[in-house]
N, C-alpha and C positions, 0 to 999 in steps of 0.2 A: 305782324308777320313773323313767324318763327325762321330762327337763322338759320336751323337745319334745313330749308329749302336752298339753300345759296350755294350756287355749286361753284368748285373751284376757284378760278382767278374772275369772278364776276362780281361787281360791284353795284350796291343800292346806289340809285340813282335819285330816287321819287319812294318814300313812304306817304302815301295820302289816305284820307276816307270824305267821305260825303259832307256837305257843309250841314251845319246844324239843323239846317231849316229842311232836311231830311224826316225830323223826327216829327213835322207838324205837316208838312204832303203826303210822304210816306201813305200814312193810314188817311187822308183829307177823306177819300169816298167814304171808307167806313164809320168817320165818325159823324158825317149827313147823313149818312143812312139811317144813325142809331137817332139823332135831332128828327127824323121825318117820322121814324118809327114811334118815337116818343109823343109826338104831337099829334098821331093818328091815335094811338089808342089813346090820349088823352081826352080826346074827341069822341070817341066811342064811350068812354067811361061818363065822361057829363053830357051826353045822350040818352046812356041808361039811365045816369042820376033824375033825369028831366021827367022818364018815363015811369020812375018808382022802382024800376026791375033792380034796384039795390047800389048803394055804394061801391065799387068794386076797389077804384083806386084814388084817389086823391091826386090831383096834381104835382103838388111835392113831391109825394113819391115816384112818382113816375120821372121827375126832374130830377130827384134826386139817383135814383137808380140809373138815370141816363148819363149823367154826370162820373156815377163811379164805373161805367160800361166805358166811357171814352176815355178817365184817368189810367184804365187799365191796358187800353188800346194804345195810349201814348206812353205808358211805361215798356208796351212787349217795342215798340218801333225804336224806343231809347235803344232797348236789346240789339234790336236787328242794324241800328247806327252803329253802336260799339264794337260791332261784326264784322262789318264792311269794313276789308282793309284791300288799298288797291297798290300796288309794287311795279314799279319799274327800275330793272333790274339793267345791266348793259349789257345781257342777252338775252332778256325776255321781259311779257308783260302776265303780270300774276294780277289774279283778283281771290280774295279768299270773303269768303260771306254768308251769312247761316248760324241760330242760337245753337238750335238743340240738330239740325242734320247740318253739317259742316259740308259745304264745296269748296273746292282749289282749281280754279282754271289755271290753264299756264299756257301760253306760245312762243315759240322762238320769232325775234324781233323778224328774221331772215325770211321766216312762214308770212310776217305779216304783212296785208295788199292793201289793206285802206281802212283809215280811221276816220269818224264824220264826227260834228258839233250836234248834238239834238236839242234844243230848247222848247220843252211844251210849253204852255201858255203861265199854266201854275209857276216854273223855273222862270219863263221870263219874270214876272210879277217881282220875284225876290232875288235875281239877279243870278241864278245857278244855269250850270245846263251839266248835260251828261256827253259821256266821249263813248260812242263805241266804236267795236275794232270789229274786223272779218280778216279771215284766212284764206289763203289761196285753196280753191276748193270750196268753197262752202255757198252755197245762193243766200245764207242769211250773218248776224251779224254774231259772232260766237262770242262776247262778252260784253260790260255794259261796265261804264264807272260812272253810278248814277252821281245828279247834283251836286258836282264838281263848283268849288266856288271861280275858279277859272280854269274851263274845260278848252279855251283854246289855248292858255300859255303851258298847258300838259298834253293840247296833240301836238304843238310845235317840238316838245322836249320829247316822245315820242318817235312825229317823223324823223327828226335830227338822227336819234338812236340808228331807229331802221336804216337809213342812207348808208350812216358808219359800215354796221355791222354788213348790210349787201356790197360793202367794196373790198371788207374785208375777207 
């Protein structure tokens, strides 16, 4: 998080980002998808082999190429971890995230009405969950601090904030 966001007498509270295990859920659909797609035309190709209509691909290679399709899927997700940077600040909560198009969300703790624990079933497995927040105003949740290694001891450190700053 760059310090020229920090405005005045406001102080870091919370520098975080997503637990490691980000970088191997993150992309999980896509890299099944690329294992079902590999094993389908694998299937297709020693069909034709069966049938004479030509060698097209060889096993290996289609492993192999499946293999470098998924190294490259878990290298751009490394990206997209090293991105994710979530702030709490002690008057607001920032999430910055994005390689090559960058976002900044940002709300005043004072905007903010309710933070929830989310744990999908993948986060439960490896112990993460995700924290999002809503603003007053809004029917859905306008931020998200994915796979947080402990998502409830950063909404405690969260709600705390908010109380403060609504009495102050």
């Amino acid at each position: 998080m760059r310090r020229d966001v920090i405005q005045g007498d406001e102080e870091i509270v919370l520098i975080t980002r997503p637990s490691a295990w980000f970088v191997v859920l993150y992309p999980l659909k896509m890299i099944l998808l690329i294992i079902v797609i590999a094993i389908l035309v694998g299937v297709v190709c020693s069909m034709l082999n069966v049938t004479g209509l030509g060698g097209l691909m060889a096993w290996s290679t289609i492993w192999l190429l499946a293999a470098l399709t998924i190294v490259l899927v878990l290298g751009w997700s490394l990206l997209e971890w090293r991105f994710h940077v979530y702030t709490l600040t002690t008057r607001r909560v920032l999430t910055s995230t994005g390689v090559v198009r960058r976002t900044l969300y940002e709300t005043s703790l004072v905007h903010l009405r309710q933070t929830m624990v989310h744990v999908s079933i993948g986060e439960r497995c490896v112990g993460v969950g995700s924290l999002l927040f809503a603003t007053a105003g809004t029917a859905y949740y306008d931020t998200v601090w994915s796979m947080l290694s402990d998502p409830s001891a950063v909404q405690q450190k969260v709600q705390n904030l908010s109380r403060r700053s609504e009495r102050s």
